[in-house]
C-alpha positions in Angstrom: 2.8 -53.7 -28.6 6.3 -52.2 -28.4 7.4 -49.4 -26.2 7.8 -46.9 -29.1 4.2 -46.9 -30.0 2.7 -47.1 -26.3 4.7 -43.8 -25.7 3.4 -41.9 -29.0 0.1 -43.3 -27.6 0.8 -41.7 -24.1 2.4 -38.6 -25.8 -1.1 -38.3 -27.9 -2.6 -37.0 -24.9 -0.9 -34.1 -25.1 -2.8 -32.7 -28.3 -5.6 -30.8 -26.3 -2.6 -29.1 -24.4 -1.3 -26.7 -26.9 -3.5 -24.5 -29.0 -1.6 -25.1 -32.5 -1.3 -29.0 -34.0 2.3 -27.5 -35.1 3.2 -26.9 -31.7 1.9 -30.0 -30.5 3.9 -32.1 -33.2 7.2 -30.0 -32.0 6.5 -30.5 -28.3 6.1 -35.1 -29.5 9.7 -34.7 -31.3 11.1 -33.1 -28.4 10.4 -35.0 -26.1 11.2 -38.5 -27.9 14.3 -36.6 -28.8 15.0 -35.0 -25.4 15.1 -39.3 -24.2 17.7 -40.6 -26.8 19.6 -37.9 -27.4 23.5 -38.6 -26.2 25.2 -36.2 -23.8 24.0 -33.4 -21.9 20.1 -32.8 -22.8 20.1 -29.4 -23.6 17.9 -27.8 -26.2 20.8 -27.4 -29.0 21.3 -31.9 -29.0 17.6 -32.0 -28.6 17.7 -29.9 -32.3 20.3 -31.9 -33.2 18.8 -35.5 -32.8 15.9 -34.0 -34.9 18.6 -33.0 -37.7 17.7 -29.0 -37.5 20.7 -28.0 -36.8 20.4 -26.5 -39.9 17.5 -24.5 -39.7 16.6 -21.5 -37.6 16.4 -22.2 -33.9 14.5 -19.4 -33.2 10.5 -21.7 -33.1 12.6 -24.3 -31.1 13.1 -21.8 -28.4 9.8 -20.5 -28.0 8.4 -23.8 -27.7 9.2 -23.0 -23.9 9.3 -19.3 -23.6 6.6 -17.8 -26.1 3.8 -20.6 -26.8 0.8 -21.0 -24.6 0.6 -24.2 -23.0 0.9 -25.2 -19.7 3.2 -28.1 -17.3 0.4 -28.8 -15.2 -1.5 -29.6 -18.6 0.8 -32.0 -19.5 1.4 -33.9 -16.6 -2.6 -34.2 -16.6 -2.6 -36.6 -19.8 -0.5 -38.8 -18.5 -2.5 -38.5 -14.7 -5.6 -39.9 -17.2 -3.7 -42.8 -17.9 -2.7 -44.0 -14.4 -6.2 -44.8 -13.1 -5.9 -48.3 -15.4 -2.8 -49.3 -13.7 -3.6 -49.3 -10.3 -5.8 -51.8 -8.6 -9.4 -50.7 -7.1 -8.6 -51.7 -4.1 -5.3 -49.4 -3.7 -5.6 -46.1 -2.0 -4.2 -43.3 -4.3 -0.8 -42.4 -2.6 1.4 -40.0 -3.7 4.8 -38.9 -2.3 6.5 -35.1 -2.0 9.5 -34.0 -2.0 11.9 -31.0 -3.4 15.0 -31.4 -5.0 17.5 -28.9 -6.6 19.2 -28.6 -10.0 22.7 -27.0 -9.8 22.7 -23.3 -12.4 26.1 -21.8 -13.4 24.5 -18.6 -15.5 23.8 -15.3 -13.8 21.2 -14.3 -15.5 19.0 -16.4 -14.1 16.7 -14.9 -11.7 15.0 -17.8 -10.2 18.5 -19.4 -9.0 19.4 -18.8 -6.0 21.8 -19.5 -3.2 20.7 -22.7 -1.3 21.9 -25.5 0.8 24.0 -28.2 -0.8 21.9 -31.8 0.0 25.6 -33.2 -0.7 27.5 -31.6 2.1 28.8 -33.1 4.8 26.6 -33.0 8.1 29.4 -31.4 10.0 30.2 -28.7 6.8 27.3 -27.4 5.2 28.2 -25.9 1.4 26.3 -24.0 0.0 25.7 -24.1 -4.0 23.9 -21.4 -6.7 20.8 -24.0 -8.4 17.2 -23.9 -8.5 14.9 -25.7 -6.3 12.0 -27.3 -7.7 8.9 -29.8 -6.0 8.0 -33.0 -7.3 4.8 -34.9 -6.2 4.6 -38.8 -7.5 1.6 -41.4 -7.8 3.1 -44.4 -6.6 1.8 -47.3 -8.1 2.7 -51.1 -7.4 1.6 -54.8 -8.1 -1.8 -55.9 -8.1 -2.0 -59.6 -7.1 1.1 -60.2 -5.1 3.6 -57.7 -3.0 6.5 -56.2 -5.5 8.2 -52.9 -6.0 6.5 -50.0 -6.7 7.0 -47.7 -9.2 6.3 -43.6 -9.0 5.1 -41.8 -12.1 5.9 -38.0 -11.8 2.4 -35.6 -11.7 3.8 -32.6 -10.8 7.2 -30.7 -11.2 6.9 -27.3 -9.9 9.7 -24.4 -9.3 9.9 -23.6 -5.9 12.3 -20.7 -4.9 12.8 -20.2 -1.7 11.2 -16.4 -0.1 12.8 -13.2 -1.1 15.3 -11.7 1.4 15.0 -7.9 1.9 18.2 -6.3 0.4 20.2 -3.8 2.2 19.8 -0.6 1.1 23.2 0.8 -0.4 24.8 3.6 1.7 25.0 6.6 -0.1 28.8 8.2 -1.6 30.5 11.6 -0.6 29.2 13.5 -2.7 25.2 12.8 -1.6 23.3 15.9 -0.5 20.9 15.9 2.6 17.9 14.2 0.4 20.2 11.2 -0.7 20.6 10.8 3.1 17.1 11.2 4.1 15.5 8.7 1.8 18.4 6.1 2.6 17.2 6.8 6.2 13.9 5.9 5.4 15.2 3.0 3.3 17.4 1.6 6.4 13.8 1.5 8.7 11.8 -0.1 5.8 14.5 -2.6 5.4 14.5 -3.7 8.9 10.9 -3.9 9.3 11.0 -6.3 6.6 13.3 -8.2 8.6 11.4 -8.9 11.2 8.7 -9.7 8.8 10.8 -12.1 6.9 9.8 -15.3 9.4 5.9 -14.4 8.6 6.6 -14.3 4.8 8.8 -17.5 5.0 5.8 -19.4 6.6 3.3 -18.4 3.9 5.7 -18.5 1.1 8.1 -21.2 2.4 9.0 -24.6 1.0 6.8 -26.2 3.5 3.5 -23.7 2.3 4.5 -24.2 -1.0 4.3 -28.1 -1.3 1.0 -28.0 1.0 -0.1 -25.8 -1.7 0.8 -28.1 -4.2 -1.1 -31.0 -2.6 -4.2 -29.0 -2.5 -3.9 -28.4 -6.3 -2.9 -32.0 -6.8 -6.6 -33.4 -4.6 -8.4 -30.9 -6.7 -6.7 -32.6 -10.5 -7.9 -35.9 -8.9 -11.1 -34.9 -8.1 -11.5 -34.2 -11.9 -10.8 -37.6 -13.1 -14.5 -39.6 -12.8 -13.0 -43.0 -11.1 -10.8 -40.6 -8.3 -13.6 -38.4 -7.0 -14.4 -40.1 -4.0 -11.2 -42.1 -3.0 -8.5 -40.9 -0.6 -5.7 -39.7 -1.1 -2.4 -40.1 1.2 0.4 -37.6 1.0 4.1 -39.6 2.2 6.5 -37.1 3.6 9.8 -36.4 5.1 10.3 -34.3 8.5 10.7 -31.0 6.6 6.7 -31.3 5.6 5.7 -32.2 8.7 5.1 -29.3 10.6 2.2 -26.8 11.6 2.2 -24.9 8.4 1.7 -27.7 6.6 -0.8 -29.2 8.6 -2.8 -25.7 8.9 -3.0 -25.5 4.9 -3.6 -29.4 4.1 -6.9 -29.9 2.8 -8.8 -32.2 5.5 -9.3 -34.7 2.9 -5.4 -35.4 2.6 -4.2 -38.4 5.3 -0.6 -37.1 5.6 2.1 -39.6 6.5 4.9 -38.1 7.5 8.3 -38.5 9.2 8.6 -36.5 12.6 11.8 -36.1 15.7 12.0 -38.2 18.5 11.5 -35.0 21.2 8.4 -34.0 19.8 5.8 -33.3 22.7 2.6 -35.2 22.4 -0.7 -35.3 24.2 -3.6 -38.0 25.0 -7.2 -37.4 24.7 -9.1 -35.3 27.1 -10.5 -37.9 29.9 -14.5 -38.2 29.6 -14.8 -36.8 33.6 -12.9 -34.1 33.1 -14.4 -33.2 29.4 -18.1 -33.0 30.5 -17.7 -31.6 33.6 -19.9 -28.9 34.1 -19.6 -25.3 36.1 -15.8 -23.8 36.6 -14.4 -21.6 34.4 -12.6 -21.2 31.6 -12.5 -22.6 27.9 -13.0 -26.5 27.9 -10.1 -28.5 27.6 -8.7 -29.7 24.3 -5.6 -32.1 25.2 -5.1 -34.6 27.7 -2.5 -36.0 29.5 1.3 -35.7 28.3 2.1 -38.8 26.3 5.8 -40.0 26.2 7.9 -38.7 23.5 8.6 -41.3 20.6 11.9 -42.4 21.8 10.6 -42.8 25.1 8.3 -44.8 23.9 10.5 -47.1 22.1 12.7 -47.4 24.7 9.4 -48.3 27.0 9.8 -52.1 28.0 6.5 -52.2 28.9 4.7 -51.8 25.6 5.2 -54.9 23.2 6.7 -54.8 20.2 4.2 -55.5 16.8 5.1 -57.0 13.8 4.1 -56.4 10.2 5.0 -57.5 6.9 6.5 -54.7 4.5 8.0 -55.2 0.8 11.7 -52.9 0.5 15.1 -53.1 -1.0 13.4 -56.5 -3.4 11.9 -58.2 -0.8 9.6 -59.2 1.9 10.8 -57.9 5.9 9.4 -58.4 9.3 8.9 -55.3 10.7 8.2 -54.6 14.4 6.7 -51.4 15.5 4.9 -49.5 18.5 1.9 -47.4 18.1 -0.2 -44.9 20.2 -3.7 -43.3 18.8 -5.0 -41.4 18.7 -2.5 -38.6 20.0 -2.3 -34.9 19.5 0.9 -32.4 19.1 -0.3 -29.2 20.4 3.0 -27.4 18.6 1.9 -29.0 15.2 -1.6 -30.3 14.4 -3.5 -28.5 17.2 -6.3 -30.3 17.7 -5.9 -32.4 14.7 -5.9 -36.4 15.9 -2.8 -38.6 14.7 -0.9 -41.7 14.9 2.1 -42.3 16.2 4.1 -45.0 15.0 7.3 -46.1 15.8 9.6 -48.3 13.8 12.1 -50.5 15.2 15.7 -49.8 13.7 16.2 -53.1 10.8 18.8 -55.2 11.5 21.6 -56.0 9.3 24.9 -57.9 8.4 28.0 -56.0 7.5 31.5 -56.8 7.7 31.2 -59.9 10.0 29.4 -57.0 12.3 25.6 -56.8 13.4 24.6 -53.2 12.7 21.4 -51.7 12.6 19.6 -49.2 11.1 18.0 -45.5 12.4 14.5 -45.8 13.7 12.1 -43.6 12.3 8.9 -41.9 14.1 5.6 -40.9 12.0 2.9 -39.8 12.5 -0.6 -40.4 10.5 -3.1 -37.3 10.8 -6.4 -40.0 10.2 -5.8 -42.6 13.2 -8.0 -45.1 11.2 -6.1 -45.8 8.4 -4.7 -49.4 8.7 -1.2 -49.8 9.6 0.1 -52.4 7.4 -1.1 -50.1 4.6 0.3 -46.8 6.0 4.0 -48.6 6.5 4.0 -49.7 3.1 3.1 -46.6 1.7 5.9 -45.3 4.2 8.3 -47.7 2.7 7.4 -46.9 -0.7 8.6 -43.3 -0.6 11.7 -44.9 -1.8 10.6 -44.7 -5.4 10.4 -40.9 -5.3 14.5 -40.7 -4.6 15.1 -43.0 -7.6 13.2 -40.9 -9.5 15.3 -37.9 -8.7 18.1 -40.0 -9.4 16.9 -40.9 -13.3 16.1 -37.6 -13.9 19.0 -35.7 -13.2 21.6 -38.4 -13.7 19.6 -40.3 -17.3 17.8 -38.1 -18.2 19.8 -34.4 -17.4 16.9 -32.7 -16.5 17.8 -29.0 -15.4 21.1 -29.5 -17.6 18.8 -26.7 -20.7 20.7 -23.8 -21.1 17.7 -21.1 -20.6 17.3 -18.1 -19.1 14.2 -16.7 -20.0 11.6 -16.9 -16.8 8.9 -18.3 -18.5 11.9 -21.6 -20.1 13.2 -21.6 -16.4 10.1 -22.9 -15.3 8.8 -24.8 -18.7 11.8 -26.5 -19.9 12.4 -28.8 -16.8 8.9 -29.7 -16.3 8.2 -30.8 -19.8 11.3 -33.4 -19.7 9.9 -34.7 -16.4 7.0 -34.5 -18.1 8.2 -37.0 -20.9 9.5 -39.5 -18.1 6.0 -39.9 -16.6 5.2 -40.4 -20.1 8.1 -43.2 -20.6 7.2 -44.7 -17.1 3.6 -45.1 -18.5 4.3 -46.0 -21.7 6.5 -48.9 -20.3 4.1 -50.4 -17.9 1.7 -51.0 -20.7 4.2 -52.2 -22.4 6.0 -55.0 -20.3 3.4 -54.7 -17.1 5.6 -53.6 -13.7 9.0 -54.6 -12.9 8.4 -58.2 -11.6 8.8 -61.4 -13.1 6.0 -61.0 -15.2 7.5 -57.8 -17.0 10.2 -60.3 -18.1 7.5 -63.1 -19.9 6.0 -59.5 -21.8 9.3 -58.8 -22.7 10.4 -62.1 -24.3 7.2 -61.8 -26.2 
């Protein structure tokens, strides 16, 4: 079977999503047309490609801001289909990470003012967009090691927290009362200011995509074959921290990136733990442990090696690990793993050059290492996924302004992609030399 039909089939799971079979129909065309339509993908070519440009545009629109439908919805037909392309033996792993999509119009109220990812690291610019989280189901080869490929489940607007506003100074002509209540104005605004770093921990980027992976373990748990199996959560550094770590469901093994100074501790000695008599609370952390970069510098602890697929094929990696560990600033009392990764070496210019190393930590010390590198390495995918999206595909390029379109609009085109990325692993099988036999076919 060809890729057109696999997607229609894919894109048939939508029907229990909307409540009308005439929206559901509209909501199919647009997101075939939304994938081969030339130029930037707003919702005028998208109308185009479909040859109303004719008619009235006014149904077109409220496909996004008046209908009642759901993205999570969506993005839950095409997390039914996954289940039959991965192997049983495969944890489910799915990667998180945030990712902005530049706004010019005003009038949007979710846009804000954030941090270009683009600047320089010397020169940070700063750029008016919105920000939005994505959370991927990696998924790779059964028999043999191969590249993985990361089907999007999730694509959620995630503004940043509110910053009080400064209350405006009254003119010359204000009486007594205009001055007393922007008096009272001025002390409510600076209370809130010293709230503000409370408010930005429970409604930051980091709660939001811990959040997000709560929501995500509870869709899983929904789907019959997923109930009981485990599911790992890869990270950068900005979603490893002690918000994140004090929301995450218990069930969630986070892997995730972490600095070279953090302070870690052993495990409390057996003497000292059952001691009896003395006072005080009992002790939770042991002795200090040596930061990661001590650690890798540390002559006396051999370096290990395992075998990781990246960049198309197989590396020798070589690594240090400690566990189980605790960071006391972090995790509390939560036990990890530390591993560290020796920088890869590389040939460039005539010149041996070698990579960063990177530190991570694993907040379930059992999982196997091979596994949890892997996973690590596999993270990868989620980047070229931001990549298709916005380059391919022009996600966030829709012209809307409406609140309820600002947040609709861009997840049903990522929505369509996890549909496409579906559709075409049925199709042709994963992107390894047997995709190419399926193909000629």
């Amino acid at each position: 079977m060809t890729l057109l039909p696999r997607l229609c089939e894919v894109l048939g799971g939508w029907k229990h999503c909307f409540k009308d079979y005439r929206t559901f129909r509209r909501a199919k065309e647009h997101a075939l047309a939304l994938i081969v339509c030339l130029g930037r993908r707003t919702i005028s070519r998208s109308i185009c490609v479909l040859g109303r440009q004719f008619r009235n545009w006014t149904s077109e629109y409220r496909l996004f801001s008046k209908c009642l439908w759901k993205p999570h919805s969506l993005f839950n037909a095409v997390l039914e289909q996954i289940p039959e392309l991965l192997s049983p033996t495969q944890p489910l792993v799915v990667a998180l990470d945030d990712t902005i999509c530049h706004k010019t119009g005003k009038r949007i109220r979710a846009a804000k003012t954030l941090r270009d990812p683009l600047s320089l690291p010397f020169h940070t610019n700063l750029c008016h967009a919105l920000r939005f989280l994505q959370a991927v189901m990696l998924i790779w080869p059964r028999e043999r090691a191969g590249a993985a490929r990361a089907i999007p489940v999730t694509f959620d607007l995630a503004p940043p927290a509110p910053k009080p506003k400064k209350p405006r100074k009254p003119g010359k002509r204000a009486n007594k009362q205009d001055w007393a209540a922007y008096a009272r104005a001025c002390r409510a605004y600076r209370k809130d200011l010293k709230n503000l770093r409370v408010v930005q921990q429970k409604e930051g980027l980091s709660a939001q995509g811990a959040k997000l992976l709560n929501s995500l373990r509870e869709r899983c748990n929904k789907i019959n074959t997923w109930e009981n199996r485990i599911l790992w959560s890869v990270v950068d550094a900005s979603f490893c921290n002690r918000t994140v770590f004090s929301l995450l469901d218990p069930s969630i093994v986070l892997i995730g990136r972490v600095r070279k100074d953090i302070r870690l501790y052993g495990p409390v000695e057996v003497q000292t733990h059952s001691r009896k008599g003395g006072r005080g609370r009992k002790m939770s952390y042991g002795p200090v442990l040596p930061t990661p970069e001590q650690l890798r510098q540390d002559t006396k602890i051999p370096w290990e090696k395992c075998s990781v697929f990246a960049a198309g094929k197989k590396h020798q990696l070589n690594y240090k690990t400690i566990a189980p560990v605790f960071w006391r600033s972090g995790a509390a009392t939560r036990p990890l793993r530390l591993i560290v990764i020796r920088p890869l070496r590389y040939r460039a210019h005539g010149h041996t050059l070698y990579r960063d190393p990177a530190y991570l930590l694993v907040s379930d010390p059992n999982v196997p290492i091979n596994k949890a590198l892997q996973a690590y390495f596999y993270r990868w995918e989620i980047e070229v996924d931001h990549k298709d999206e916005k380059d391919l595909l022009g996600v966030g390029q829709a012209q809307v302004w409406n609140d309820t379109s600002v947040v609709r609009q861009p997840a049903f085109h990522v929505a369509s992609y996890a549909a496409l990325l579906v559709a075409s692993i049925k199709a042709y099988g994963m992107n390894d030399a047997s995709a190419f036999g399926a193909f000629e076919k």
